[in-house]
C-alpha positions in Angstrom: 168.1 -50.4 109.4 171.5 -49.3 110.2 173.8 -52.2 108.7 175.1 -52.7 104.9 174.3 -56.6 105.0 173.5 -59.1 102.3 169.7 -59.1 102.5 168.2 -62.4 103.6 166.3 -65.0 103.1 164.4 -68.3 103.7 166.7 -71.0 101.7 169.1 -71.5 105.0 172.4 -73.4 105.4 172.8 -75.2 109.2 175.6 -75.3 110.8 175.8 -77.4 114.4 179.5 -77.7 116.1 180.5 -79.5 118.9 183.2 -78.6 121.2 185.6 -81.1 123.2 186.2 -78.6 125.9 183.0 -77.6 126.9 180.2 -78.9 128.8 177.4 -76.8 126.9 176.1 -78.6 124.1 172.6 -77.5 121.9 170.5 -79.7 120.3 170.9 -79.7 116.5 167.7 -81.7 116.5 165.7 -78.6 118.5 167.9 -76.3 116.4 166.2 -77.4 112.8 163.0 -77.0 114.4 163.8 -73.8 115.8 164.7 -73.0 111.8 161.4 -74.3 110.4 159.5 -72.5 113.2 160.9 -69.3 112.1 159.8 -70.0 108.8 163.3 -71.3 106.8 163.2 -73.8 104.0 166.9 -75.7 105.7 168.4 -77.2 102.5 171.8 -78.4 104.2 173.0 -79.3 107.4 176.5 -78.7 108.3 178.3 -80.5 111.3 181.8 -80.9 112.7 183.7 -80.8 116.2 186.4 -78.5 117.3 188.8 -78.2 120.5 187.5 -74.5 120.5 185.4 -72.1 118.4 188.2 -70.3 115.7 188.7 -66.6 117.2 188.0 -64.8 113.6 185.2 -67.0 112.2 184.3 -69.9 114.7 184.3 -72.3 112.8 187.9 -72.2 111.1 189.3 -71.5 107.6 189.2 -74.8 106.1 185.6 -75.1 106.9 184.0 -71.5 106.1 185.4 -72.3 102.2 183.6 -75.8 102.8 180.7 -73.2 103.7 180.8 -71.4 100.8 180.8 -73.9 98.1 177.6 -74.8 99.8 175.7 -71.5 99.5 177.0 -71.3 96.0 176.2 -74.7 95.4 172.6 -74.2 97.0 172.3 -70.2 96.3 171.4 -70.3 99.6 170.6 -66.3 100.9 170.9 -67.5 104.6 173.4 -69.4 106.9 172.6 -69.7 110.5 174.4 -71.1 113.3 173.5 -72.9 116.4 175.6 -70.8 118.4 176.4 -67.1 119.7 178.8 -65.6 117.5 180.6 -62.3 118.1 179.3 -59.3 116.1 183.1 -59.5 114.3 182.7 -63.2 113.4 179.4 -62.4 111.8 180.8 -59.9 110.0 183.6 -61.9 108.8 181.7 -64.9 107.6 179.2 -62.5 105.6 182.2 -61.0 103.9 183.3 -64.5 102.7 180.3 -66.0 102.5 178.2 -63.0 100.8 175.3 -63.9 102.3 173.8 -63.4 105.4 174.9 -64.9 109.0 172.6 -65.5 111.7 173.5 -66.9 115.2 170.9 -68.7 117.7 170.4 -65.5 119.8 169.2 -63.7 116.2 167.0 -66.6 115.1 164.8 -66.9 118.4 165.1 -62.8 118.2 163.4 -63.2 114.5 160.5 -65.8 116.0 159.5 -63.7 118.3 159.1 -60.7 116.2 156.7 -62.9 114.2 154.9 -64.1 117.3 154.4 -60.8 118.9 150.7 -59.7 118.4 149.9 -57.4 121.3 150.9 -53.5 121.6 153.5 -54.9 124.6 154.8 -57.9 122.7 155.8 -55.8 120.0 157.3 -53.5 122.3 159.2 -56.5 124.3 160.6 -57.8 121.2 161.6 -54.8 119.5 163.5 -53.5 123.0 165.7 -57.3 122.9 165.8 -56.5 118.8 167.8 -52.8 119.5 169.7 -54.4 122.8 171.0 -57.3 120.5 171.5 -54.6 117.7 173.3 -52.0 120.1 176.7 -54.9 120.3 176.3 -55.2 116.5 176.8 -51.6 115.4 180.8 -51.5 115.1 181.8 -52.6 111.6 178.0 -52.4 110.9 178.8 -49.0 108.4 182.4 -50.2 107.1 181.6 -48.6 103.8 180.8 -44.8 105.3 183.4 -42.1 106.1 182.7 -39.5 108.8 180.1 -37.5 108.4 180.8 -33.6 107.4 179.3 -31.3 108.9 176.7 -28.3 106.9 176.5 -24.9 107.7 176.8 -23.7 111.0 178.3 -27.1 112.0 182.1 -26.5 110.4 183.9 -29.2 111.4 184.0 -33.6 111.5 180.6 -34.0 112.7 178.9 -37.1 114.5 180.5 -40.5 113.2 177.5 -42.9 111.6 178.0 -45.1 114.2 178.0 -42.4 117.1 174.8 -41.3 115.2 173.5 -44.9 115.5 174.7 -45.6 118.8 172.3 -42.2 120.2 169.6 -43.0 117.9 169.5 -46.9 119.8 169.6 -44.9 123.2 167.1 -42.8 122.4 164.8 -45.6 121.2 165.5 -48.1 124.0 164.6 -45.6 126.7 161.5 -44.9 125.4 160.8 -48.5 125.4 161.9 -49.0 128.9 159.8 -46.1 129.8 156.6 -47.3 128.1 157.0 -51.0 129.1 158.0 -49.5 132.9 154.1 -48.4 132.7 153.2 -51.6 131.4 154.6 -53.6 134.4 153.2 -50.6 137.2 150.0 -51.8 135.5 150.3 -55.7 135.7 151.7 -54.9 139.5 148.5 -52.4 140.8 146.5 -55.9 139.0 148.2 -58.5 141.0 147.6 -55.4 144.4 143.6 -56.0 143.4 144.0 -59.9 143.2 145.4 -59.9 146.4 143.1 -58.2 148.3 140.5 -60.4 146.6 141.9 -62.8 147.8 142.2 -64.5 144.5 144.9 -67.1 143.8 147.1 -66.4 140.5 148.1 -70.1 138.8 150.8 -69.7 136.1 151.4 -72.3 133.4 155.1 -72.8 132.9 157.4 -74.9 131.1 160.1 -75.7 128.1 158.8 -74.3 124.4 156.4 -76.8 122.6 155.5 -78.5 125.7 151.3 -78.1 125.3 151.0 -75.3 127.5 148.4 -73.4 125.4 146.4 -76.5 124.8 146.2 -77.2 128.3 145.3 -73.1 128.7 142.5 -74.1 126.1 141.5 -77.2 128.3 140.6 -75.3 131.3 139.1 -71.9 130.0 138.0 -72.5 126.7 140.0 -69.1 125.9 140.5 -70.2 122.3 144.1 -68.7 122.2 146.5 -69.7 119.6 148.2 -73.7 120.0 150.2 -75.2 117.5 152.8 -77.9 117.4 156.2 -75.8 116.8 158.7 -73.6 118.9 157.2 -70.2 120.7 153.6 -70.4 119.4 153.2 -68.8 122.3 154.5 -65.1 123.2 151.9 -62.7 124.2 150.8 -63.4 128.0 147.1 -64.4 128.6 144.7 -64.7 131.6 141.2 -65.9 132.4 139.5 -66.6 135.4 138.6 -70.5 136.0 136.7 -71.6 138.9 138.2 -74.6 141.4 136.4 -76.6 144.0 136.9 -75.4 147.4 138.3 -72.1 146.2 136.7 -70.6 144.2 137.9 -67.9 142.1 141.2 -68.4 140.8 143.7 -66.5 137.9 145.3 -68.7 135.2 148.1 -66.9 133.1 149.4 -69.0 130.0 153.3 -67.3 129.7 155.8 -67.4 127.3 158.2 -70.9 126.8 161.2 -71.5 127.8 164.2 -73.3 126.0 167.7 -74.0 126.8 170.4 -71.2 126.9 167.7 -68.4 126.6 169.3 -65.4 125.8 169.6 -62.8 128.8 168.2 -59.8 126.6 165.1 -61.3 126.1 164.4 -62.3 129.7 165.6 -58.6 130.4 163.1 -57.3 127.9 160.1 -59.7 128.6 160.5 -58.5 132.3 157.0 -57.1 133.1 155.7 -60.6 131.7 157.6 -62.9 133.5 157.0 -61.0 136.9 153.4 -62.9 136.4 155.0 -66.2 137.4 157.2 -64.9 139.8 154.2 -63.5 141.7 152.2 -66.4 141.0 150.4 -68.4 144.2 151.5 -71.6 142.5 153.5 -72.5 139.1 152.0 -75.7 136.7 155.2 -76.6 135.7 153.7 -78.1 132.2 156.2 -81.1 130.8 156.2 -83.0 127.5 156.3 -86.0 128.9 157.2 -87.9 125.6 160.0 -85.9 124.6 163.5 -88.3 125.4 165.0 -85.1 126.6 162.7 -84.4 129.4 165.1 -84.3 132.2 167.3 -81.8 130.5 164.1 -79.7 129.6 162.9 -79.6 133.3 166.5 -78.9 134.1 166.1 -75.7 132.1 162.8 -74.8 133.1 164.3 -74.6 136.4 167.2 -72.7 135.6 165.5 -69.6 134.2 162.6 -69.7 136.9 165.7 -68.8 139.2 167.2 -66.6 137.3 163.5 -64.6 137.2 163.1 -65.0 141.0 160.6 -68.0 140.9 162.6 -70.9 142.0 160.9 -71.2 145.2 157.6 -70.6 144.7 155.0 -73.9 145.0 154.7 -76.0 142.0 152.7 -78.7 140.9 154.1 -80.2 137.7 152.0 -81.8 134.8 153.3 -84.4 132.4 151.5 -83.9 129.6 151.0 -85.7 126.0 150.6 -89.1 128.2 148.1 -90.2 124.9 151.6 -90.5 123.3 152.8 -93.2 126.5 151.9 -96.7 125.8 153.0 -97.4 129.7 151.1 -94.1 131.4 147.6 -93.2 132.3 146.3 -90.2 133.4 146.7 -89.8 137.6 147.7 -87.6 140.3 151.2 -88.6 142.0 151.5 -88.0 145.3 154.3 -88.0 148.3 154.6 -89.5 151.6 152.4 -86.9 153.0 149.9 -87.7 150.1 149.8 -84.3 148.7 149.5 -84.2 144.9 153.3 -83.4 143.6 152.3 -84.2 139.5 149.6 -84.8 137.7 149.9 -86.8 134.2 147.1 -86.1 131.5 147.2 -85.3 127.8 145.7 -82.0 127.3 144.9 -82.6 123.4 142.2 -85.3 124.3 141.5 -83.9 127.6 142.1 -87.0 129.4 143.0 -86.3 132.9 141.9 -82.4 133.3 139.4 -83.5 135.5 142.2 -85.2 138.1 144.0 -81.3 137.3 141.6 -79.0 138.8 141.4 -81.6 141.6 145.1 -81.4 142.7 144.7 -77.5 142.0 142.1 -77.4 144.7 144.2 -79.1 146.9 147.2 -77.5 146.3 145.4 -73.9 147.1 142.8 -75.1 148.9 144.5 -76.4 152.1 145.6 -73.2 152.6 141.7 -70.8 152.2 139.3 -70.5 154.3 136.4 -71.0 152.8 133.6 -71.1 155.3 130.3 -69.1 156.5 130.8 -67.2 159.5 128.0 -66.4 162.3 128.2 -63.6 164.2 125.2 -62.5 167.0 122.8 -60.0 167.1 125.0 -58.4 169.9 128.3 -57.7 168.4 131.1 -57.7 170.1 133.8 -54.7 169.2 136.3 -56.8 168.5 133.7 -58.7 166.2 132.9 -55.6 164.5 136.7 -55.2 163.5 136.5 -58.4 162.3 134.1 -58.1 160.1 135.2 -54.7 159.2 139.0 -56.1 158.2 137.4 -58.5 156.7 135.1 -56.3 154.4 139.3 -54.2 153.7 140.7 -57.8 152.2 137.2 -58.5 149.9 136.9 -61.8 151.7 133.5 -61.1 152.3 131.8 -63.1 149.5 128.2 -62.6 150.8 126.2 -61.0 154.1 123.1 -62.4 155.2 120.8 -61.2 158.2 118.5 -63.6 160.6 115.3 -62.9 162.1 116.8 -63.0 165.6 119.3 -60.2 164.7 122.2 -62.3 163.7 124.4 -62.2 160.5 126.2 -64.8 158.7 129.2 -63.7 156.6 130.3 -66.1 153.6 133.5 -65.6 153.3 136.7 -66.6 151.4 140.2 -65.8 152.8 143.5 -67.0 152.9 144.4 -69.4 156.4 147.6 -66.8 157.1 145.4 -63.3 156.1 142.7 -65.0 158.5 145.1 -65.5 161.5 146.9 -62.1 161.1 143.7 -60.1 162.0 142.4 -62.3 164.4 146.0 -62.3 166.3 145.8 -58.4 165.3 142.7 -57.9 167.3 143.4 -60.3 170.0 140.6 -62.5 169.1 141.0 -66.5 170.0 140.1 -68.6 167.1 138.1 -70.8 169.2 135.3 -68.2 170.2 134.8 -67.8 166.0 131.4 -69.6 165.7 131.4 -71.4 162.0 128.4 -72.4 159.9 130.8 -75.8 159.0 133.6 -77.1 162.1 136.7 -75.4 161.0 139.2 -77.2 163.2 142.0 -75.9 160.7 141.8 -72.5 163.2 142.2 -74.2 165.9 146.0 -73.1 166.0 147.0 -69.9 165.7 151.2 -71.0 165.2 151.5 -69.1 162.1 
């Protein structure tokens, strides 16, 4: 749109460095299926090793002419690196290379555009595509001269690229501003679940890791599942039904992957907020993959950076079909609380044991009970029951020959023990349908 590039294609060269002096090291492995995910036909792979990356072209004189008897040799239209490169070394390599240049930040940039299919998808992606663009613009219009200006306007003008630079601004605030709406929305939704009462379960977990087939599993939402990189982009949510509970929200969210690139979890903002308001994270793991450690590792690292690194989780190995030395079961701790739970969500074996630990996992902390109150109500009763009524606990009323009333109700433990130590009411003089001896402490 605003650059004088070589236009590009799908016949792509790799090129996969490792440096001695740092600790950071990509996967050239995930890196070609990042390539075929995006929809590139890879026809050579280039590796080496360096102290450093090369200040003018990263990867050093001797090899960018190595580079380009390749894309000659290949007529390759596209030569992508599994690294960040500085807007100048891109522009240095095309001018050698004549063809276009493509870092790692740009590649997952180009899958999401092609996995974006709802109005704020599109809107998320395009906001990261002008942020990435906006430290791309210098050298970007190295064959204009200044602008002149017409009648009424004697004089230099705008530059192109001051023209560029306020057309970007302009664009990206209307973004912010629309997708600002967008996440006012999702927050007055998560307001209304919480007065409901209803728990919010979000799947999360490294790219590829079976998320949406899981999502599939339990709802029988029918969204998209496929075996490559980000098949996944647009957030999704259905309501599923857990024993004990009830009601519950499952989101399926976008994956993660190592080294994410900031702008996009800037610009994917108002989705990712889902997990970090989430009542409890399925942290969804390939458990056949040999780099699952470092993939949990990363997981991890951006649910911190998003604010959810503290939130309760319950992690699932899944793909345990592809495990000669695993079956599907619940692992617990000391304390016998469920902590994973290992399944394969393609055959289904093992969802059953998930919606168990689920129910324990929010279920220990509901109240989920039939309250019985007398045909002469006490006032502080009647606040009860009117507080109550406020959070939308208050699944079902039902009224007794004798004058009583029997509320069915479903309500968090804490919600429950703020109003009754709010109105001075003892637990113990709460008469219950079932023995609820989890109220009979009113610590918290």
């Amino acid at each position: 749109m605003f650059f004088d590039r070589p236009e590009s294609g799908e016949q792509a060269i790799l090129v996969h460095l490792t440096f001695s002096h740092s600790h950071v090291c990509e996967d050239p492995r995930e890196f070609e299926e990042l390539v075929l995910s995006a929809g590139g036909d890879p026809v050579e792979f280039v590796v080496g090793q360096r102290l450093a990356p090369h200040a003018k072209t990263f990867i050093g004189s001797g090899k960018v002419e190595a580079l380009r008897e390749l894309v000659v040799l290949h007529q390759a239209e596209l030569v992508i690196f599994n690294h960040t490169l500085s807007p100048s070394q891109e522009r240095n390599l095309e001018a050698v290379l004549q063809c276009r240049v493509l870092d790692r930040t740009g590649l997952i940039l180009d899958i999401f555009a092609q996995r974006a299919r709802t109005h704020e998808g599109k809107l998320q992606v395009e906001l990261a595509q002008l942020r990435h663009m906006s430290t791309r613009l210098i050298r970007g219009w190295t064959h204009l001269e200044r602008q002149k200006g017409g009648i009424g306007m004697r004089g230099p003008g705008e530059t192109q690229l001051e023209t560029d630079r306020r057309l970007l601004r302009v664009r990206i605030k209307s973004i912010e501003g629309r997708l600002e709406k967008v996440r006012k929305q999702r927050a007055q939704g998560r307001r209304s679940r919480v007065r409901a009462s209803t728990p919010t379960v979000s799947l999360v977990g490294y790219t590829n890791a079976g998320k949406s087939t899981l999502f599939n599993q339990m709802t029988d939402a029918g969204v998209y599942a496929k075996d490559q990189l980000f098949a996944t982009l647009d957030p999704t949510m259905r309501g599923i039904h857990l024993p004990s509970v009830g009601k519950a929200v499952l989101v399926d969210t976008v994956g993660f992957i190592s080294h994410l690139p900031h702008r996009l979890i800037e610009a994917f903002r108002a989705t990712l907020e889902e997990a970090s308001h989430s009542s409890l994270l399925l942290h969804v793991i390939d458990a056949a993959d040999d780099e699952r450690q470092h993939n949990i590792e990363q997981v991890e690292e951006v649910l911190e950076e998003i604010g959810a690194g503290d939130l309760p989780q319950l992690k699932v190995y899944n793909k345990v079909d592809l495990l000669e030395t695993h079956t599907a079961h619940i692992e617990r701790n000391a304390n016998h609380d469920p902590v994973a739970v290992w399944l394969s969500a393609q055959s289904g074996e093992g969802i059953e044991l998930l919606f168990e630990a689920l129910s324990e996992c929010l279920g220990q902390k509901m109240i989920c009970n039939t309250l019985c109150l007398p045909s002469y109500v006490l006032p502080s009763m009647a606040k009860l029951r009117s507080r109550l009524y406020e959070l939308g606990a208050i699944e079902q009323e039902e009224y007794l020959d004798d004058g009583s009333s029997q509320l069915k109700i479903q309500v968090p433990q804490v919600e429950l023990l703020k109003i009754l130590a709010s109105e001075d009411i003892n637990p113990i003089t709460l008469q219950w349908l079932k023995s609820a001896p989890i109220l009979n402490h009113t610590e918290e």
